[in-house]
TORKOL-4160 file (C-alpha; in steps of 0.2 Angstrom, whole numbers, padded with zeros to 4 digits, m for minus):
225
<pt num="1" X="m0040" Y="m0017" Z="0103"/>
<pt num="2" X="m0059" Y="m0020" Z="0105"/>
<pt num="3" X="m0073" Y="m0010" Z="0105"/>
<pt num="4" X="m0091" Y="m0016" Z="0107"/>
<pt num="5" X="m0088" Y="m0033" Z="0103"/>
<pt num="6" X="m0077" Y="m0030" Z="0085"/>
<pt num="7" X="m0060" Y="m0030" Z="0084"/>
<pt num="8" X="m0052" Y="m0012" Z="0076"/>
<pt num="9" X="m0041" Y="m0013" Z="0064"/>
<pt num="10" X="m0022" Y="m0007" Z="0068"/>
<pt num="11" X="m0023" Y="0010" Z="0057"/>
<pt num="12" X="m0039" Y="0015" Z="0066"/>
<pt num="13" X="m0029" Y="0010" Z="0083"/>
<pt num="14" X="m0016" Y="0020" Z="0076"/>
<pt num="15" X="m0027" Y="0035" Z="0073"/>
<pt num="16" X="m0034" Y="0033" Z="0093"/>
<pt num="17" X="m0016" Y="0035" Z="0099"/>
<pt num="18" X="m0013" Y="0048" Z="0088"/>
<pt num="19" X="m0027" Y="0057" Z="0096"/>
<pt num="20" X="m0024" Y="0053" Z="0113"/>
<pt num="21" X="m0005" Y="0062" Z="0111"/>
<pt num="22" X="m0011" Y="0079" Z="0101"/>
<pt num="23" X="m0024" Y="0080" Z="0116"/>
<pt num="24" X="m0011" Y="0077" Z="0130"/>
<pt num="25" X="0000" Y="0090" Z="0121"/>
<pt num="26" X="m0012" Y="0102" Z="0121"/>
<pt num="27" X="m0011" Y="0104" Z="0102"/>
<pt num="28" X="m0026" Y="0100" Z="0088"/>
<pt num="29" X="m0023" Y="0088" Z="0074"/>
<pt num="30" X="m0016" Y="0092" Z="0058"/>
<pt num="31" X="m0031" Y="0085" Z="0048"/>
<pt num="32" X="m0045" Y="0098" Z="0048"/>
<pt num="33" X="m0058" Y="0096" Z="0064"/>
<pt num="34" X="m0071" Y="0097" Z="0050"/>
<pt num="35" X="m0066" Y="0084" Z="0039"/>
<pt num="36" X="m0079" Y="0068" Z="0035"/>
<pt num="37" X="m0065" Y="0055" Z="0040"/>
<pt num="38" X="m0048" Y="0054" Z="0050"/>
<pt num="39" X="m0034" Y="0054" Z="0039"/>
<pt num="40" X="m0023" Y="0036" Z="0039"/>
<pt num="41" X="m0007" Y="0036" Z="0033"/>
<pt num="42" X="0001" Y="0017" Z="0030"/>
<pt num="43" X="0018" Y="0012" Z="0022"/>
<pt num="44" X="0015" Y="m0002" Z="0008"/>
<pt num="45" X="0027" Y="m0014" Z="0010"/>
<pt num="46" X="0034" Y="m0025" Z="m0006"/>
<pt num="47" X="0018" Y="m0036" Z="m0010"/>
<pt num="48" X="0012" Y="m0043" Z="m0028"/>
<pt num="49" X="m0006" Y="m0047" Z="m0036"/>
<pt num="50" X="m0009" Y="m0062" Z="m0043"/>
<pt num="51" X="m0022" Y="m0069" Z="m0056"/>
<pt num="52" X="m0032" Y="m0084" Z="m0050"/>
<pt num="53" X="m0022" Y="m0094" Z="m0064"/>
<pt num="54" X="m0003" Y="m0090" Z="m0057"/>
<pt num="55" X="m0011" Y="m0094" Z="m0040"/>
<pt num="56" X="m0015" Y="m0112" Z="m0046"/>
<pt num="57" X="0002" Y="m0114" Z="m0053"/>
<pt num="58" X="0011" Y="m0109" Z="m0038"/>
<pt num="59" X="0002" Y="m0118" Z="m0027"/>
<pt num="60" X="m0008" Y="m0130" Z="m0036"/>
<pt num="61" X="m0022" Y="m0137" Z="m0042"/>
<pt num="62" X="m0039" Y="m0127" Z="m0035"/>
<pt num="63" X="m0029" Y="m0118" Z="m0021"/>
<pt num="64" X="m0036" Y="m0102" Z="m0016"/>
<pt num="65" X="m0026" Y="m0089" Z="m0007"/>
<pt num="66" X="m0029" Y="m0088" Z="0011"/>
<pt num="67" X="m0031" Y="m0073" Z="0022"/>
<pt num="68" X="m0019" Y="m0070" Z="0034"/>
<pt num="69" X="m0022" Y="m0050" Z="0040"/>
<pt num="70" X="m0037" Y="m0040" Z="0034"/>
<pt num="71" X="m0030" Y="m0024" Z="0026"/>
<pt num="72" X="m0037" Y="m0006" Z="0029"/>
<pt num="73" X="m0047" Y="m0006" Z="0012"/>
<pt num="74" X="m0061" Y="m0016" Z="0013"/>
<pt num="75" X="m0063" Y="m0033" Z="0006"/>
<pt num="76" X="m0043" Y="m0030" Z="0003"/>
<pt num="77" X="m0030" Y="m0042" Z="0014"/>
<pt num="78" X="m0012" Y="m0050" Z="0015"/>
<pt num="79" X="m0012" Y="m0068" Z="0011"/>
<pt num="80" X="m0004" Y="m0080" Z="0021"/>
<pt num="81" X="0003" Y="m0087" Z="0004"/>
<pt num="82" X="0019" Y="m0080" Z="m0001"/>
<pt num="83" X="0032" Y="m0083" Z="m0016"/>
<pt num="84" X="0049" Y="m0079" Z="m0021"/>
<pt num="85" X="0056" Y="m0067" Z="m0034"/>
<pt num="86" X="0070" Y="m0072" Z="m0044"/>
<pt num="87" X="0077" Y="m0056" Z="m0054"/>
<pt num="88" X="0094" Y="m0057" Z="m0063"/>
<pt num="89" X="0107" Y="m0065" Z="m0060"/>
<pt num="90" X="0097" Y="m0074" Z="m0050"/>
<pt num="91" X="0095" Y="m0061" Z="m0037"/>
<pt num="92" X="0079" Y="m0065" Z="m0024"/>
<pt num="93" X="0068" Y="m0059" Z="m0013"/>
<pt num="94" X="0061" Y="m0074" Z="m0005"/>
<pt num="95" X="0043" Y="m0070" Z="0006"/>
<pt num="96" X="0037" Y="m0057" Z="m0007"/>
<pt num="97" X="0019" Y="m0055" Z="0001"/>
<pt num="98" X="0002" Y="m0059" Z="m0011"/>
<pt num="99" X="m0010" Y="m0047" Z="m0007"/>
<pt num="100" X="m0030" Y="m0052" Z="m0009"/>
<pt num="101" X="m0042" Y="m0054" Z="m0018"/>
<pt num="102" X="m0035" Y="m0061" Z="m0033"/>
<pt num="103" X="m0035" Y="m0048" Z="m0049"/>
<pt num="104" X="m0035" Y="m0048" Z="m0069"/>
<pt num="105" X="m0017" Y="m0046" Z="m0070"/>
<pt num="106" X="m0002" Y="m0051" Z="m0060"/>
<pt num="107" X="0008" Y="m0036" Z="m0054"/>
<pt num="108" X="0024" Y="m0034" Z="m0041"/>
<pt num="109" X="0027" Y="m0018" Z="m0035"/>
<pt num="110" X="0045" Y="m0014" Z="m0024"/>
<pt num="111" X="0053" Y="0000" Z="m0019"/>
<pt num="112" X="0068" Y="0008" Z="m0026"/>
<pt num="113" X="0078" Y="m0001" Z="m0014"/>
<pt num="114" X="0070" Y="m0018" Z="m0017"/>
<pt num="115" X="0073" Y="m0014" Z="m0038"/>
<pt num="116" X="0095" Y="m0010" Z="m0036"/>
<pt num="117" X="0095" Y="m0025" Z="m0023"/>
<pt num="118" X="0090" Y="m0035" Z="m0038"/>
<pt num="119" X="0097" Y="m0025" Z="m0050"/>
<pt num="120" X="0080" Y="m0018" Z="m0060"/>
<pt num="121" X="0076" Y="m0003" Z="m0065"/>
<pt num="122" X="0061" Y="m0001" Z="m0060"/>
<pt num="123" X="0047" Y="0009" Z="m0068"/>
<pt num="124" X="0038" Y="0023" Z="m0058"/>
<pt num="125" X="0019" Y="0017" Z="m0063"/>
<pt num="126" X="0001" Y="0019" Z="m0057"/>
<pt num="127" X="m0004" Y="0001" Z="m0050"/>
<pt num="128" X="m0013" Y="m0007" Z="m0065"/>
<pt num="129" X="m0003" Y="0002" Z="m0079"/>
<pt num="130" X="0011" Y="m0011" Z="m0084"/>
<pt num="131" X="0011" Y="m0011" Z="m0102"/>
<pt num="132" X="0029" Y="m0012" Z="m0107"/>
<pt num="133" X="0034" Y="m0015" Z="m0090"/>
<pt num="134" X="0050" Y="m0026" Z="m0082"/>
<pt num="135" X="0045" Y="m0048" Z="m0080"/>
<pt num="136" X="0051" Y="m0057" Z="m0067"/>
<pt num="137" X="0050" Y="m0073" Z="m0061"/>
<pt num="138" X="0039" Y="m0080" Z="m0048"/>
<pt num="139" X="0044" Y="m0096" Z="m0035"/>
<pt num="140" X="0030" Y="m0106" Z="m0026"/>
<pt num="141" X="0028" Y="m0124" Z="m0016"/>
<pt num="142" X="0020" Y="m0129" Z="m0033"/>
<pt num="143" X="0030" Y="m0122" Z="m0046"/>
<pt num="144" X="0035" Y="m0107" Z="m0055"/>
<pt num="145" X="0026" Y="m0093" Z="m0064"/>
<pt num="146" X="0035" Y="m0081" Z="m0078"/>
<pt num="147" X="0028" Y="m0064" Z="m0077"/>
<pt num="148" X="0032" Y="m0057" Z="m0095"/>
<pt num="149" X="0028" Y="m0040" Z="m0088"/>
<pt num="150" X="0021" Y="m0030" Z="m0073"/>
<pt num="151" X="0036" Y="m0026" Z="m0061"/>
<pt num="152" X="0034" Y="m0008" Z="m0056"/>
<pt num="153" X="0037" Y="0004" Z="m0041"/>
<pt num="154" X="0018" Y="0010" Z="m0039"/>
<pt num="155" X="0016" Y="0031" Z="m0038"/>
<pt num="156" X="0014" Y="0034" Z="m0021"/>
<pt num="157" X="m0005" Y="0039" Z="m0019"/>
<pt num="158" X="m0021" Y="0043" Z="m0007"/>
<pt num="159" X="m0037" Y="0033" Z="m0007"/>
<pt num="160" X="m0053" Y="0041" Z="m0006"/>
<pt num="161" X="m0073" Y="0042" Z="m0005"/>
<pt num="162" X="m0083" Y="0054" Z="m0016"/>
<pt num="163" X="m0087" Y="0064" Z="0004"/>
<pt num="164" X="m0067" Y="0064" Z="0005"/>
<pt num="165" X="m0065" Y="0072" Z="m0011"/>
<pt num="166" X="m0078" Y="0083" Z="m0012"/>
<pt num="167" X="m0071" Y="0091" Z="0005"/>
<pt num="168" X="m0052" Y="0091" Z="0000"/>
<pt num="169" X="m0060" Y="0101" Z="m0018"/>
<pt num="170" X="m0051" Y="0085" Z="m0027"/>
<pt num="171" X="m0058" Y="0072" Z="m0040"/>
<pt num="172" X="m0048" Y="0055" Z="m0046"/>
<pt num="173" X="m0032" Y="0058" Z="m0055"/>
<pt num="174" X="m0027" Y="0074" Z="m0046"/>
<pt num="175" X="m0012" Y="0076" Z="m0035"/>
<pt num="176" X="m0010" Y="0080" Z="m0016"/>
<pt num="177" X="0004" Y="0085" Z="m0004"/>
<pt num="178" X="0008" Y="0074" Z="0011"/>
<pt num="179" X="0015" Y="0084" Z="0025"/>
<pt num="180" X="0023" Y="0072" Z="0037"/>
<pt num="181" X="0027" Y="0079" Z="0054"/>
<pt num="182" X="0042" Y="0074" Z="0067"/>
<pt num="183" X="0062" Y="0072" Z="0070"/>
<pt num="184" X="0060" Y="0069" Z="0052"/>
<pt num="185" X="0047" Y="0078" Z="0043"/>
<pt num="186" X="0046" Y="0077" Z="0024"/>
<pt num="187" X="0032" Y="0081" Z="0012"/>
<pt num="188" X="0029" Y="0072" Z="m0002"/>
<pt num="189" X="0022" Y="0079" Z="m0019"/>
<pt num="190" X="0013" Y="0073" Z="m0033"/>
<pt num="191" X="0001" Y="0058" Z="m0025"/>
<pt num="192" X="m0012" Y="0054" Z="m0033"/>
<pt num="193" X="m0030" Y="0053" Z="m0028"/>
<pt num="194" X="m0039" Y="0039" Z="m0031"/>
<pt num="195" X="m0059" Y="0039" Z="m0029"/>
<pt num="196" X="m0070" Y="0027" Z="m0027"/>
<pt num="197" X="m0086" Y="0027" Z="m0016"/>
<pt num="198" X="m0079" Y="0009" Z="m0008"/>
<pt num="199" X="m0064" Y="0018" Z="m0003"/>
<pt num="200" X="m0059" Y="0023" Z="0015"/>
<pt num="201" X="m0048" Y="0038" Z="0016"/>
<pt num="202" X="m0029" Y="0031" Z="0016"/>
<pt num="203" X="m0015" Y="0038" Z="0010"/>
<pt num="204" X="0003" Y="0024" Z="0004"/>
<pt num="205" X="0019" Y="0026" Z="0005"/>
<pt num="206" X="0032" Y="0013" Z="0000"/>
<pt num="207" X="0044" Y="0007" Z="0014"/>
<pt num="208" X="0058" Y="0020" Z="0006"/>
<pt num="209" X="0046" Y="0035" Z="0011"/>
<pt num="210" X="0040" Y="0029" Z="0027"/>
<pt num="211" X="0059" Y="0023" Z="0033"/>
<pt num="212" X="0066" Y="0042" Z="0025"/>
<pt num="213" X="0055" Y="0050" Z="0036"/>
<pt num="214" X="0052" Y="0037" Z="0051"/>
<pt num="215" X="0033" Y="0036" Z="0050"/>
<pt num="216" X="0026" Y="0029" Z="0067"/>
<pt num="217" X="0009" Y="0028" Z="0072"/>
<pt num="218" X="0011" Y="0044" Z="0082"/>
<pt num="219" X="0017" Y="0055" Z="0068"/>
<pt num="220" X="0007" Y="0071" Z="0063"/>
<pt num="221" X="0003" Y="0071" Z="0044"/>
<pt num="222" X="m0010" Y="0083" Z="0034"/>
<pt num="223" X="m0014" Y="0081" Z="0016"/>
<pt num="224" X="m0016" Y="0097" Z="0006"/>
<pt num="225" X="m0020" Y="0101" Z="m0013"/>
């Protein structure tokens, strides 16, 4: 969709539709009418984070990951660059999606799903937190990278600006509820907030959450202290 010469992105597309049933239905949306910013709710597929030095060495000298679709967050995207996990037993999955900018530290983060199909045991961690943490190994064009560490399914969790949190009565670190309407409504304790005045207001699940409860763009969801 288009609107005055700038393409929106799909969540804020999402968010329109999403409006456009509630009014036809007659019925309000669940986020509060006086709330600073709409409320987007986005499963976060299997993805990793690479440093710029595991890039080079799976994709070789000076290359530079590539954006193939910008993400919600700003500056934030999926690379077109992707690489191929090899867990025990040489178990795979191949097409494990690098999400951009590069960071300081290279992390993976699956679902539960993602971690018995491989057969990890994966750690429930807040992204960045990998001390101790399952390695892996990493396939590309170029070569192959060993991850000593850093394999983790990441604590589902909402983004948010200082505006966001000051009307939800939160600060960074606290934990929310996620109410998700529909044929098969859940909610989901315990996510953590996450502050940063950069931040637009987005909540992630991984694809085990979204799939448990059927998450489409239509379906009514309210976060609550």
């Amino acid at each position: 969709m288009v609107a005055n010469g700038q393409t929106l992105h799909r969540a804020v597309v999402e968010h329109i539709v999403r409006q456009a049933v509630y009014r036809r239905l007659g019925r309000p949306l669940p986020t509060p009418a006086s709330a600073p910013n709409p409320l987007v709710v986005n499963v976060s597929a299997r993805h990793c984070h690479l440093t710029p030095e595991a890039v080079e060495t799976l994709f070789g000298k000076g290359r530079q990951l590539t954006v193939h679709k910008w993400l919600y967050q700003e500056g934030q995207f999926a690379a077109k660059e992707t690489v191929t996990l090899i867990g025990p037993r040489s178990r795979v999955i191949s097409n494990l999606r690098i999400l951009g900018p590069c960071r300081s530290l290279n992390q993976v983060e699956l679902a539960y799903t993602d971690g018995i199909a491989l057969g990890f045991e994966l750690p429930l961690r807040l992204s960045g937190d990998i001390k101790g943490t399952l390695g892996c190994m990493l396939m590309g064009p170029s070569g192959f990278f060993e991850m000593g560490e850093g394999v983790i399914r990441a604590l589902r969790h909402v983004h948010m600006s200082p505006e966001d949190a000051g009307f939800y009565g939160v600060k960074g670190g606290d934990e929310m509820r996620l109410q998700i309407g529909g044929a098969c409504g859940i909610t989901l304790e315990k996510m953590l907030v996450r502050v940063d005045k950069s931040f637009k207001l987005e909540a992630h699940v991984d694809t085990d959450e979204g799939n448990a409860c059927n998450l489409q763009p239509g379906t009514p969801c309210e976060l609550t202290k």
